[in-house]
N, C-alpha and C positions, 0 to 999 in steps of 0.2 A: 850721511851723517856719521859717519865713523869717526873723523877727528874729534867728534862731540863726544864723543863715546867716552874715547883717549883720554880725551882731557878729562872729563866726570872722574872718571875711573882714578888720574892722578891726583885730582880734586881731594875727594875720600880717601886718598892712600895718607895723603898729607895732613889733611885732616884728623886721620887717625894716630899719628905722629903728632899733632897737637895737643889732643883730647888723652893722649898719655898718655905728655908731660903734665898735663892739667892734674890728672889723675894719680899722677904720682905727689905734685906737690900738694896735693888735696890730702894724701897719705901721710904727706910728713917729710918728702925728699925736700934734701938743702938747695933745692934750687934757687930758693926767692929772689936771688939778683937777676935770675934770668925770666922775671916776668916783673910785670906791673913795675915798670922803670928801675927797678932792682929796689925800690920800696921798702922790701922787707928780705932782706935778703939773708938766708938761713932758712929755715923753716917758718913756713909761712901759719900766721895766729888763726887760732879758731874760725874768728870770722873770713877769714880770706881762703881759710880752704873749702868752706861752704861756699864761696861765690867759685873758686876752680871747679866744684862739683856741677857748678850750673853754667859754666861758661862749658864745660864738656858736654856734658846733653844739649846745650846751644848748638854747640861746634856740630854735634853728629847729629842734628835735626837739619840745619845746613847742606851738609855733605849729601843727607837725603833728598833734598831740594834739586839739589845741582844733578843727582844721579835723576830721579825721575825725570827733569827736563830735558836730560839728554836721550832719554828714552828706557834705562837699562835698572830704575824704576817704581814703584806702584803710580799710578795714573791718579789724578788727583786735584785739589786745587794748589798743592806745593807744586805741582810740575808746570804753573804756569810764567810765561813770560814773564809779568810783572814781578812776579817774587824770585827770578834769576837775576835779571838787572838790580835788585834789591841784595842782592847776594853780591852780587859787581862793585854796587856802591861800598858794603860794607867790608869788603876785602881791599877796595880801594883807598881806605881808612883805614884798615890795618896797616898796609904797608904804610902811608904817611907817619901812621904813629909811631912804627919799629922803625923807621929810618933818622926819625927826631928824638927817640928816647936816651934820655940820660945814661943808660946803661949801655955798654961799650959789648958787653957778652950779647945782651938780646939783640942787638944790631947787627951784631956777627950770624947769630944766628935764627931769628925770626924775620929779619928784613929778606933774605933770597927764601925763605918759604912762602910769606905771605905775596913776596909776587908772582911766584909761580901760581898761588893760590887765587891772584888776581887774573893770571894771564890765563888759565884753566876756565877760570868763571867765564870771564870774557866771551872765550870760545865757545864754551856751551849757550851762553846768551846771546851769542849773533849770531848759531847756527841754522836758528828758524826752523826747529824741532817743536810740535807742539802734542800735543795728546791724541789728537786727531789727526794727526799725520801717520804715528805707529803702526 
């Protein structure tokens, strides 16, 4: 299961590179065109850097998912299969949505993370690592 590993591992690395940018425009950074379809672009309003705060603890509840199922971990009921293919689906829906967004920067630049982010899950999801395997 080492390629599980790999992958997890790049998983959260990217992951952590989401949660940020998240984190920064939750701060204040002008990024706004490069999230939420360039929406708001400049600095993003009160409400929308409270939802960055919570798409970041999303994102790294996540990444912990993907690491425990690949073994490297706390054991749990995050580390099961159902909730990595649930993680598959939801990265599989990221990319659709950065590959279709109105915004020409977050396509450039969220569209090849969220498939690596897809193609990571994947792999840890069909690697057939379970808690009980460790």
């Amino acid at each position: 299961m080492p390629g599980a590993r790999l992958a997890a591992w790049v998983f959260a690395g990217l992951t952590a590179f989401v949660v940020l940018f998240q984190l920064a425009l939750a701060a204040g950074a002008p990024w706004g065109a490069y999230a939420m379809g360039g929406a708001f672009p400049g600095t993003f309003p009160a409400p929308m850097r409270i939802a960055a705060v919570v798409q970041a603890a999303f994102l790294s509840g996540v990444a912990g998912a993907v690491l425990a199922r690949a073994g490297v971990g706390p054991r749990g009921w995050w580390s099961g299969r159902q909730l990595a293919w649930a993680v598959v689906v939801l990265t599989g829906v990221g990319v659709v949505l950065n590959l279709i967004t109105p915004s020409g920067g977050e396509r450039l630049i969220w569209a090849p993370v969220t498939i690596l982010m897809f193609l990571c899950a994947l792999r840890v999801a069909t690697s057939g690592a379970s808690p009980a395997n460790r």
